[in-house]
Biopython code that builds the backbone (N, CA, C, O; Angstrom):
import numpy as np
from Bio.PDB.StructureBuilder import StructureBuilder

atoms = [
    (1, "UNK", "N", (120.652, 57.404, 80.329)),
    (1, "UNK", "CA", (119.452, 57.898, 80.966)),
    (1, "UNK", "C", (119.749, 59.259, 81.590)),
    (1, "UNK", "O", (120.737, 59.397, 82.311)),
    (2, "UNK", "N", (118.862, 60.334, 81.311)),
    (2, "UNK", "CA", (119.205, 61.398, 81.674)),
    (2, "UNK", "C", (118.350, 61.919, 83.082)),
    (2, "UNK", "O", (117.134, 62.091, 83.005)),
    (3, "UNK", "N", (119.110, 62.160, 84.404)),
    (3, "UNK", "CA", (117.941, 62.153, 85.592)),
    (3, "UNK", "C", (118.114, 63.511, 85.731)),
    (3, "UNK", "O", (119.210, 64.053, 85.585)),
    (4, "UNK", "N", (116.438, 64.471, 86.183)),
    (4, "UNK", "CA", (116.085, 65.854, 86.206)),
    (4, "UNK", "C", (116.745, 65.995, 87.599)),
    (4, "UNK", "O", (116.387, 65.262, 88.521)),
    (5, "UNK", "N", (117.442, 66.674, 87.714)),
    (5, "UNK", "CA", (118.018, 66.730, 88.987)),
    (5, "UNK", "C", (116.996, 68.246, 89.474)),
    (5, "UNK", "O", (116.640, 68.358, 90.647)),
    (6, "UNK", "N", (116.620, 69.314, 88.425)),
    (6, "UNK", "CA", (116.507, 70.342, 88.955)),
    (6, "UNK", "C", (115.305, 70.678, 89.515)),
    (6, "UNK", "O", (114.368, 70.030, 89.046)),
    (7, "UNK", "N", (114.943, 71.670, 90.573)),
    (7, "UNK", "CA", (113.879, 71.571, 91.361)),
    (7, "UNK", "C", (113.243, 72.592, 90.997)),
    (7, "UNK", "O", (113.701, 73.720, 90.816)),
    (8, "UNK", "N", (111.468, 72.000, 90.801)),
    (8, "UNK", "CA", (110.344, 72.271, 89.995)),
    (8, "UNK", "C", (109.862, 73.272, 90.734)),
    (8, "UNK", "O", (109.311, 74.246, 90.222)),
    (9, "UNK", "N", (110.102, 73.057, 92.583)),
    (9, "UNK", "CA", (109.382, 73.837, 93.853)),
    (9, "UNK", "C", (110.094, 75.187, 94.008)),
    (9, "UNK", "O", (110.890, 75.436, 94.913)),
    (10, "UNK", "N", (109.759, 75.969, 93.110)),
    (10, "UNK", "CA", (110.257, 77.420, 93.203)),
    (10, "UNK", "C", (109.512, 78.035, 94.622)),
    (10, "UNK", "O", (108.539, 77.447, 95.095)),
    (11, "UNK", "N", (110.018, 79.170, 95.197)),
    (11, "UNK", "CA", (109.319, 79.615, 95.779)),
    (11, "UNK", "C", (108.307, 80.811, 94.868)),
    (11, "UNK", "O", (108.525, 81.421, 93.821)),
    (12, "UNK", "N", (107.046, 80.797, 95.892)),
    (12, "UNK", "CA", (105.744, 81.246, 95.106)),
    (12, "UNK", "C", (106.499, 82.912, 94.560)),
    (12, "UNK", "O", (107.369, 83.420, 95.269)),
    (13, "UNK", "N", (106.076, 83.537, 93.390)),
    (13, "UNK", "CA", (106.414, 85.065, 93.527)),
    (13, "UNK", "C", (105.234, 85.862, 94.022)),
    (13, "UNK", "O", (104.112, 85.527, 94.401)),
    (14, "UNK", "N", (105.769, 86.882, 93.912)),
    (14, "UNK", "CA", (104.797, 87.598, 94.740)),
    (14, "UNK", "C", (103.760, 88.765, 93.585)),
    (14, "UNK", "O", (104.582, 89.071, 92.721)),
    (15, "UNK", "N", (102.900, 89.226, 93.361)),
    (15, "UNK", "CA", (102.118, 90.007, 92.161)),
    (15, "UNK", "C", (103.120, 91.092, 91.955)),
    (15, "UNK", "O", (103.872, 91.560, 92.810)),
    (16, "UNK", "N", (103.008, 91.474, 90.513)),
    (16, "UNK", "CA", (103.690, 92.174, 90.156)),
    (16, "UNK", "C", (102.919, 93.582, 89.545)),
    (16, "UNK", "O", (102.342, 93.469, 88.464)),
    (17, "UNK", "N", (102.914, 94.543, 90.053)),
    (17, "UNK", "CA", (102.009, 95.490, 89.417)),
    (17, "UNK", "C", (102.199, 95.785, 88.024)),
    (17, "UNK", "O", (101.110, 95.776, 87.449)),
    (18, "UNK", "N", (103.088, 96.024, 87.316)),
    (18, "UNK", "CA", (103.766, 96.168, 86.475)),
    (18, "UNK", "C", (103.309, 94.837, 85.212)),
    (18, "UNK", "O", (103.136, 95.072, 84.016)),
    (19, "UNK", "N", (103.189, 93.463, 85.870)),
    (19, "UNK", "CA", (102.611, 92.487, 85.409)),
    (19, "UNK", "C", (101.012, 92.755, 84.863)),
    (19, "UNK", "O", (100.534, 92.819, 83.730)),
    (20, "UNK", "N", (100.383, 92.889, 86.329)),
    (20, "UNK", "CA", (98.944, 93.176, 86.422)),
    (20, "UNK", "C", (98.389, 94.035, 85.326)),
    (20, "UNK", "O", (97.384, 93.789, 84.659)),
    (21, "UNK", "N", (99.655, 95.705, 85.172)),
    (21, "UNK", "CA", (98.942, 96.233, 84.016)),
    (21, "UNK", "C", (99.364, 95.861, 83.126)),
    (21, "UNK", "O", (98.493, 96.163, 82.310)),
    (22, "UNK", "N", (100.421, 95.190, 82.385)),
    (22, "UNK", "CA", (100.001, 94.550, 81.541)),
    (22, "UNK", "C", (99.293, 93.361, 80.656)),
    (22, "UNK", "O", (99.239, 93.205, 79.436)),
    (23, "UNK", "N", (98.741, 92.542, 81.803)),
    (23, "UNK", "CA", (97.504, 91.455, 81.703)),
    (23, "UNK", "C", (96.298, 92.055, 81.108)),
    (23, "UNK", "O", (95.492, 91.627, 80.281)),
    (24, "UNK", "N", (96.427, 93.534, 81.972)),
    (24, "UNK", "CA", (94.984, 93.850, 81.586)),
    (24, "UNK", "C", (94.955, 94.616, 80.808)),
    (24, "UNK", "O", (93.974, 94.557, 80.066)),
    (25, "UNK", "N", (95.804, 95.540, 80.590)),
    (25, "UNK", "CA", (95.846, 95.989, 78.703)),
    (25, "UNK", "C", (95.885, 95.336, 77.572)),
    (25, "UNK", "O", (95.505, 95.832, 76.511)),
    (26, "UNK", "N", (96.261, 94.378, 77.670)),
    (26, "UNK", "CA", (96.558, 93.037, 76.716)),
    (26, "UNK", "C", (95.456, 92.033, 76.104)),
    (26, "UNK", "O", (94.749, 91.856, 75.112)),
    (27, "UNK", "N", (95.884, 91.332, 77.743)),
    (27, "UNK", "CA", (95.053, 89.439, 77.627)),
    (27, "UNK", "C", (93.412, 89.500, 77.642)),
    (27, "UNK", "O", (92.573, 88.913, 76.958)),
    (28, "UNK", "N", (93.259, 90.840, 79.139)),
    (28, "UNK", "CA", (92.127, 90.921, 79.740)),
    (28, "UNK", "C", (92.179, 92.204, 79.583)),
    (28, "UNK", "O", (92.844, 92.921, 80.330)),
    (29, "UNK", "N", (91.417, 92.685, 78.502)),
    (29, "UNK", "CA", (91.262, 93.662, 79.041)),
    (29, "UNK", "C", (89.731, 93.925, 79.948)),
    (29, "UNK", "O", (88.819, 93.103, 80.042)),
    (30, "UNK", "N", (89.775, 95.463, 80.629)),
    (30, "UNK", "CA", (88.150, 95.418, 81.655)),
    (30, "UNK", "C", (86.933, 95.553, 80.336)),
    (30, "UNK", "O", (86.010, 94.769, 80.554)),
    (31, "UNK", "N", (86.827, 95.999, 79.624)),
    (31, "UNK", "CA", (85.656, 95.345, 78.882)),
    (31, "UNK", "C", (85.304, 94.149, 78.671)),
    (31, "UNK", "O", (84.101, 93.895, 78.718)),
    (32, "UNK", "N", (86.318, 93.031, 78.365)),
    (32, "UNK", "CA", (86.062, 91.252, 78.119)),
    (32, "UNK", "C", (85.677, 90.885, 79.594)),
    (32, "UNK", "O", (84.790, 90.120, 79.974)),
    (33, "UNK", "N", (86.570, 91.624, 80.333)),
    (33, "UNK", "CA", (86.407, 90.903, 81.610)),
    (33, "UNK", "C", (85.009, 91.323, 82.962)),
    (33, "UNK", "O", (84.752, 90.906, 84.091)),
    (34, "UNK", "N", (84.504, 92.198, 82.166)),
    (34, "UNK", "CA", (83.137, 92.842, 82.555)),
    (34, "UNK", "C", (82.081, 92.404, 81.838)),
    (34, "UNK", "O", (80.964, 92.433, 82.353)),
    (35, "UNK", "N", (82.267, 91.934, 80.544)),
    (35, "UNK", "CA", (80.893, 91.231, 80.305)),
    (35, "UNK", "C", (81.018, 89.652, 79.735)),
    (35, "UNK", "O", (80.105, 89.204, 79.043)),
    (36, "UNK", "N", (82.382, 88.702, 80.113)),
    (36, "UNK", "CA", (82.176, 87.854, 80.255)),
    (36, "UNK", "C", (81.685, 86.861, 81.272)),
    (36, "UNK", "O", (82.139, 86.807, 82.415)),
    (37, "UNK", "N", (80.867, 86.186, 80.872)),
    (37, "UNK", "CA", (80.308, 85.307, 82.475)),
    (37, "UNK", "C", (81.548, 84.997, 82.854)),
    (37, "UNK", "O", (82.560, 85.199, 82.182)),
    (38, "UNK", "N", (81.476, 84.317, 84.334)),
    (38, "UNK", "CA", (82.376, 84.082, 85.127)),
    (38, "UNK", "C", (83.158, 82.773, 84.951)),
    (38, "UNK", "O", (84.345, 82.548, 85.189)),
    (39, "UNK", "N", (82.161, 81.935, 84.457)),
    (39, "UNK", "CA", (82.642, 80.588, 84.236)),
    (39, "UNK", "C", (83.942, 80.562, 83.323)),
    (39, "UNK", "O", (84.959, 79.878, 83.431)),
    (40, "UNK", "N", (83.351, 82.160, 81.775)),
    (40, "UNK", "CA", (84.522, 81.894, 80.747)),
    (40, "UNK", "C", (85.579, 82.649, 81.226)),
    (40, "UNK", "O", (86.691, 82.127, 81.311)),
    (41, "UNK", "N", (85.411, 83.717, 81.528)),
    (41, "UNK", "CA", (86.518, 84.135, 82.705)),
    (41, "UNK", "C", (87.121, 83.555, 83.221)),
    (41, "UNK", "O", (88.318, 83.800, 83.067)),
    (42, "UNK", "N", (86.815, 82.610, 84.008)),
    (42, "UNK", "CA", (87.905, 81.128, 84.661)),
    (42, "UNK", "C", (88.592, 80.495, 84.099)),
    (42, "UNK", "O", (89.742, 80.275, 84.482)),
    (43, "UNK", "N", (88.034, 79.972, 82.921)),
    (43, "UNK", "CA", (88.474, 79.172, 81.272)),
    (43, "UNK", "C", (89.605, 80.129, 81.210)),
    (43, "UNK", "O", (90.759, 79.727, 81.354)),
    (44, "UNK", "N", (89.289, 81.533, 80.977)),
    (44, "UNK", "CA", (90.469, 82.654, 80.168)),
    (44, "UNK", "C", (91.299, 82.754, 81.000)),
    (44, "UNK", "O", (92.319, 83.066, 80.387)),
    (45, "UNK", "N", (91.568, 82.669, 82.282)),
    (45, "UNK", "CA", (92.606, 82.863, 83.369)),
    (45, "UNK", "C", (93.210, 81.547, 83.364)),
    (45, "UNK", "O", (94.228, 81.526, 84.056)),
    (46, "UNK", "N", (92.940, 80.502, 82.845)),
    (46, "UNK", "CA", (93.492, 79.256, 82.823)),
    (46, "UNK", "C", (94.226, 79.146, 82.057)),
    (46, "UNK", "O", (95.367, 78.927, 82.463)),
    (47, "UNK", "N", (94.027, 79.226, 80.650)),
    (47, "UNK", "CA", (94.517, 79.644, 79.810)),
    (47, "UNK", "C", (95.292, 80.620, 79.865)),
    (47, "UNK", "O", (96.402, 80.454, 79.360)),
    (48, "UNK", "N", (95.108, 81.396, 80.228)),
    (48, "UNK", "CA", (96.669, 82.771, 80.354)),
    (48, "UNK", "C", (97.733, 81.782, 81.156)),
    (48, "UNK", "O", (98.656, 81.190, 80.597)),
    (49, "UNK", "N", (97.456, 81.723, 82.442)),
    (49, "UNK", "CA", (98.097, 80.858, 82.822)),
    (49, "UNK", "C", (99.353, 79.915, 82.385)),
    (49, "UNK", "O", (100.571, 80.014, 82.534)),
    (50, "UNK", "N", (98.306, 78.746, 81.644)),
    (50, "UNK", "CA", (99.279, 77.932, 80.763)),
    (50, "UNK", "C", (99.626, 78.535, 79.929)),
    (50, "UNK", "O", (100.857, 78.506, 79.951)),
    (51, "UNK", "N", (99.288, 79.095, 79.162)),
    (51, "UNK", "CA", (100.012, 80.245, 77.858)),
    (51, "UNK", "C", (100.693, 81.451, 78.201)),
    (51, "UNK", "O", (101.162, 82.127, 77.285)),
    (52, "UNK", "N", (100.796, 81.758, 79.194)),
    (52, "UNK", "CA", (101.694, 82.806, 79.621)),
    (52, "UNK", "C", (102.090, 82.880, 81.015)),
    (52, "UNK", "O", (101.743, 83.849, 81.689)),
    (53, "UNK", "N", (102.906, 81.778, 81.591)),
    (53, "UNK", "CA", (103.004, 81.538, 82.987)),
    (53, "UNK", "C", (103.748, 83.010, 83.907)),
    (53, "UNK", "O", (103.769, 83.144, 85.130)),
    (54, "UNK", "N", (104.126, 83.668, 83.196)),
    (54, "UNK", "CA", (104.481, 85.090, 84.461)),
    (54, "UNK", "C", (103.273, 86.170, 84.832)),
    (54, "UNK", "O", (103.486, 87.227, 85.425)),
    (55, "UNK", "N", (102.010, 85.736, 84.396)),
    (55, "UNK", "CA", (100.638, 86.073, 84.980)),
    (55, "UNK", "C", (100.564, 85.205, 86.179)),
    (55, "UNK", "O", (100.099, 85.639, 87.232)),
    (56, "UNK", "N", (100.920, 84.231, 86.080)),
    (56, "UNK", "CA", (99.773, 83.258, 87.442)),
    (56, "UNK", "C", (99.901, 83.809, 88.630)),
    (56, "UNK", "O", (99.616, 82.946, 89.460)),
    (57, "UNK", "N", (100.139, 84.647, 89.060)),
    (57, "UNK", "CA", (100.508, 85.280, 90.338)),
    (57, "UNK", "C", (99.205, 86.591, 90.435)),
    (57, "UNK", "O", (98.676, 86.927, 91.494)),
    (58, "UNK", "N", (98.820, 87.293, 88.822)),
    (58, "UNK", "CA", (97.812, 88.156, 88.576)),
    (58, "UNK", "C", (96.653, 88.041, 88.543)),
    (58, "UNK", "O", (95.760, 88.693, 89.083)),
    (59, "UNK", "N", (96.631, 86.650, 87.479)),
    (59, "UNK", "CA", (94.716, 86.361, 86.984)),
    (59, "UNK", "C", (94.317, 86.286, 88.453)),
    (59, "UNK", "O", (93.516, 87.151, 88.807)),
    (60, "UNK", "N", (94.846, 85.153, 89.649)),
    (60, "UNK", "CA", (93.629, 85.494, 90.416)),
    (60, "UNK", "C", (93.274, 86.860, 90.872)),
    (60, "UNK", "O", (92.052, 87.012, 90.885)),
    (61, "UNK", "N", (94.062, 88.082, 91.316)),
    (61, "UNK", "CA", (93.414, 89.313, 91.819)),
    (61, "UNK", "C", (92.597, 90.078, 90.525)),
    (61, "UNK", "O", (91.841, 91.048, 90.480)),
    (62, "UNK", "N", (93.038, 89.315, 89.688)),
    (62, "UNK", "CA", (91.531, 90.203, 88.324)),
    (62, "UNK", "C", (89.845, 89.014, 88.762)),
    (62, "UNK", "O", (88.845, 89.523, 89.267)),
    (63, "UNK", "N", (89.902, 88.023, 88.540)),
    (63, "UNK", "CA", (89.245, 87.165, 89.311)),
    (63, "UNK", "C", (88.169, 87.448, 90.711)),
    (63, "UNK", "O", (86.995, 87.218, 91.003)),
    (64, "UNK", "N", (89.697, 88.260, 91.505)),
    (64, "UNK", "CA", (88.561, 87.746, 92.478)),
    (64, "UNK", "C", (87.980, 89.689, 93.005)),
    (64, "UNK", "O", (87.181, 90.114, 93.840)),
    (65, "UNK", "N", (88.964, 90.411, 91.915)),
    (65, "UNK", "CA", (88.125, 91.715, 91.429)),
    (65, "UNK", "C", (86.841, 91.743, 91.390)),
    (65, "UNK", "O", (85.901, 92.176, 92.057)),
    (66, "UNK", "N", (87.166, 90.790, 89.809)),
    (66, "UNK", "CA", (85.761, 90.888, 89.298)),
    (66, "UNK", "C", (84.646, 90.165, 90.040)),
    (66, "UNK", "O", (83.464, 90.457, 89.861)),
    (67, "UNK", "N", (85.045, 89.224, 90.868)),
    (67, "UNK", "CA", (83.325, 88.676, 91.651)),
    (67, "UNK", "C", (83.530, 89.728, 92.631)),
    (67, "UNK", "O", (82.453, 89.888, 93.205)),
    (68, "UNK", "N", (84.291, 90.412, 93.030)),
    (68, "UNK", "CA", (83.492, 91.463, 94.316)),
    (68, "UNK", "C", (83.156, 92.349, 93.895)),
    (68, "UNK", "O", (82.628, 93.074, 94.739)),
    (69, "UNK", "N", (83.182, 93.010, 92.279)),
    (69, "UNK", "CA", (82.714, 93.486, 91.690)),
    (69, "UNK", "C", (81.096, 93.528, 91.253)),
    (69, "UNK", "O", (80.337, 94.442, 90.930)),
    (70, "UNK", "N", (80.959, 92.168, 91.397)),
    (70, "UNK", "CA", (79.667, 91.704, 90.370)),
    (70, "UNK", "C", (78.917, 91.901, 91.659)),
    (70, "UNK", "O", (77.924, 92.628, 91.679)),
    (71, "UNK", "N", (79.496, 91.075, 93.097)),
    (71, "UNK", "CA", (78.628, 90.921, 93.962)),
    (71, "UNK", "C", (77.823, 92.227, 94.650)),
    (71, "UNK", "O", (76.683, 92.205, 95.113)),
    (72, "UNK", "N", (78.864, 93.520, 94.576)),
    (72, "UNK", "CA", (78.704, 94.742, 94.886)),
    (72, "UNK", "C", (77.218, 95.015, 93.944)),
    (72, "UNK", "O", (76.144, 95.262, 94.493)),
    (73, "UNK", "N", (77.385, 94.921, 92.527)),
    (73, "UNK", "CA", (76.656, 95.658, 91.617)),
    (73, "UNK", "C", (74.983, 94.480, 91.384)),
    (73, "UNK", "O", (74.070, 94.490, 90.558)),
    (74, "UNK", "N", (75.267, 93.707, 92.467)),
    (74, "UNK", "CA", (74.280, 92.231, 92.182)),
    (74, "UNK", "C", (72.952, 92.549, 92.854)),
    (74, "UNK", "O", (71.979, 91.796, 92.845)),
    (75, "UNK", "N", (73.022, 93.911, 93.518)),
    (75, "UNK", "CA", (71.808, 94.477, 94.118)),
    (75, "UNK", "C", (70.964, 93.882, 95.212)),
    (75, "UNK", "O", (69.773, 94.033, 95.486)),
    (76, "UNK", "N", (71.991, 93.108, 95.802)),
    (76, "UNK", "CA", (71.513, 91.873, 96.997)),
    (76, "UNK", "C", (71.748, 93.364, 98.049)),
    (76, "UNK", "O", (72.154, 94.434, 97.595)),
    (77, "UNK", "N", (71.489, 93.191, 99.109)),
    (77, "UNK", "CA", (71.284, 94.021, 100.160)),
    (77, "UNK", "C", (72.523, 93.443, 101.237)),
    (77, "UNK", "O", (72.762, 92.236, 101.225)),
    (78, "UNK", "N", (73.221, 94.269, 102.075)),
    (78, "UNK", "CA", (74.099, 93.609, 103.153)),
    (78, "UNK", "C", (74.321, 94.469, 104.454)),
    (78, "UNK", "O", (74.480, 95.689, 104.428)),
    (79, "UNK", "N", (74.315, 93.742, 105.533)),
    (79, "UNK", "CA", (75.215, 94.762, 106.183)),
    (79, "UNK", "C", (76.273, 94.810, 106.438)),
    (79, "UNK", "O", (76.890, 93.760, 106.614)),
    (80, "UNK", "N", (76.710, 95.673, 106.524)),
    (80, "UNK", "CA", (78.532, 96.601, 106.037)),
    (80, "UNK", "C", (79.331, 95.796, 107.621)),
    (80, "UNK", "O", (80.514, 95.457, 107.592)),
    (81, "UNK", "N", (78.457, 95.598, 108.888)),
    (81, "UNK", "CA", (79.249, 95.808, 109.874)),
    (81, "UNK", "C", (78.784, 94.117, 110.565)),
    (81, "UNK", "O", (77.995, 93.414, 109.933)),
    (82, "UNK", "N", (79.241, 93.755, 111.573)),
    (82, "UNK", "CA", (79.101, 92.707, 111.944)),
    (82, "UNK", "C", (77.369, 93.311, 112.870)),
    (82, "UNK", "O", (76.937, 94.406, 113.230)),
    (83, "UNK", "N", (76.871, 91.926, 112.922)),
    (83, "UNK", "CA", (75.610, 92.324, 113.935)),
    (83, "UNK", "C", (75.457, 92.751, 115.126)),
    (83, "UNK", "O", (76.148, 92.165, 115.959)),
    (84, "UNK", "N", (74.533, 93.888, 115.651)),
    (84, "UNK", "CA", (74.607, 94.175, 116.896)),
    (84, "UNK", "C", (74.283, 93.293, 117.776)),
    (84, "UNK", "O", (74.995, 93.284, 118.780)),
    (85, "UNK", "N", (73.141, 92.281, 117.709)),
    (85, "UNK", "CA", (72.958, 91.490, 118.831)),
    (85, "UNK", "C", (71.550, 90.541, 118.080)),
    (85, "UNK", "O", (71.376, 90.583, 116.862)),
    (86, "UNK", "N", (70.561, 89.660, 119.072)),
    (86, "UNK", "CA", (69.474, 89.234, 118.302)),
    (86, "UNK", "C", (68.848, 90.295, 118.163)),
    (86, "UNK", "O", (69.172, 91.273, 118.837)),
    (87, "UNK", "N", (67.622, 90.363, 117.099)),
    (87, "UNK", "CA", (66.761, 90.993, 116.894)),
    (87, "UNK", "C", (65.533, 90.509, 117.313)),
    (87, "UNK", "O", (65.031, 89.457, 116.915)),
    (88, "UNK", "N", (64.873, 91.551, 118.405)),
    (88, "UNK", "CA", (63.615, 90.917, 118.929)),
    (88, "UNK", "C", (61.930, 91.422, 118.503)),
    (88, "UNK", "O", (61.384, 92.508, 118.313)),
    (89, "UNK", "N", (61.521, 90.070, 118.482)),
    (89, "UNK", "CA", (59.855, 90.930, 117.578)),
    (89, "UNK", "C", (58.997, 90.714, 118.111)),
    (89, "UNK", "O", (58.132, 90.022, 117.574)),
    (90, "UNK", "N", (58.818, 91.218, 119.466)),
    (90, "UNK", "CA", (57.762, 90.645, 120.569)),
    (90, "UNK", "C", (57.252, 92.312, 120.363)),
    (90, "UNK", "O", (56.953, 92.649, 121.508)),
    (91, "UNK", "N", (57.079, 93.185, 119.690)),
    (91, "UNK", "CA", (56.064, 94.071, 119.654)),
    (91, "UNK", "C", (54.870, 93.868, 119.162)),
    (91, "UNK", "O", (54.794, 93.130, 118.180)),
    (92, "UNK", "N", (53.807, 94.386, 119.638)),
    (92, "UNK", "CA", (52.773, 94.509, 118.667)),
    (92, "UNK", "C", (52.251, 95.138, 117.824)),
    (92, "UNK", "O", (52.296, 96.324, 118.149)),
    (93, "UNK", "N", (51.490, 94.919, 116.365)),
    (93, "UNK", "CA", (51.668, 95.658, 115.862)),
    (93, "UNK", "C", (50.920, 96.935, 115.752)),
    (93, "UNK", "O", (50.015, 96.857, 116.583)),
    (94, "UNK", "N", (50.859, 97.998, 115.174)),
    (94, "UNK", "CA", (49.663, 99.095, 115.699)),
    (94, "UNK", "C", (48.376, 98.463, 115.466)),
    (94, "UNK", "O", (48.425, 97.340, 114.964)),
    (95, "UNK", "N", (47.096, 99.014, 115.758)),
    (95, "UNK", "CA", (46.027, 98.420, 115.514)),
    (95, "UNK", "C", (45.619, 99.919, 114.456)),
    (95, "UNK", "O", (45.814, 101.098, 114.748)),
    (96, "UNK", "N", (45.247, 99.572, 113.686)),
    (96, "UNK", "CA", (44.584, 101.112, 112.643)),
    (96, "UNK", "C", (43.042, 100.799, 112.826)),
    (96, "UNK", "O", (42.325, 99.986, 112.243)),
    (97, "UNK", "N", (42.682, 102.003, 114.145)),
    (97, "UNK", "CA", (41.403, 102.641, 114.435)),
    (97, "UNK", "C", (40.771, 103.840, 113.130)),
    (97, "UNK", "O", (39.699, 104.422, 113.295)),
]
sb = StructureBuilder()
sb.init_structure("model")
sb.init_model(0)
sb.init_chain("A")
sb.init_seg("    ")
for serial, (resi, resn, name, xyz) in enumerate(atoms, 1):
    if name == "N":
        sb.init_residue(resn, " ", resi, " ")
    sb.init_atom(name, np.array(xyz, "f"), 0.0, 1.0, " ", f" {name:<3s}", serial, name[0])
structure = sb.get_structure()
């Protein structure tokens, strides 16, 4: 009987830029990854993943690129800064004489 003595719990690495560009010249490039929905995007980072485990440290910052990407360009409205205080609407409104 042969027992795995060796330990699976690597410590995490850290992103590799050098990695990153080549994920995305490659696997992903920004055209697939700009007009695929997000869902298959997830699928494709999973897949890199298991098929090429010295990404897993990358797909998520292409990931979570691309939704602050989308959310930027999603034409929802925001504000940039935290709130000044309540907003109060006890004015009235003009009367048009």
């Amino acid at each position: 009987m042969y027992l795995n003595t060796d330990s699976t719990l690597e410590p995490a690495r850290r992103p590799c830029l050098r990695d990153l560009a080549t994920l995305t010249a490659t696997l992903l490039p920004p055209a697939l990854v700009m007009l695929a929905p997000l869902a298959e995007l997830e699928r494709r980072c999973h897949e890199i993943n298991a098929t090429h485990p010295r990404y897993r440290e990358e797909t998520p910052l292409v990931l979570a690129y691309e939704h602050r990407r989308r959310d930027q360009f999603s034409g929802v409205l925001r504000l940039a800064g935290p709130p000044a205080g309540p907003v109060r609407m006890d004015a009235q409104p003009a009367s048009r004489a």
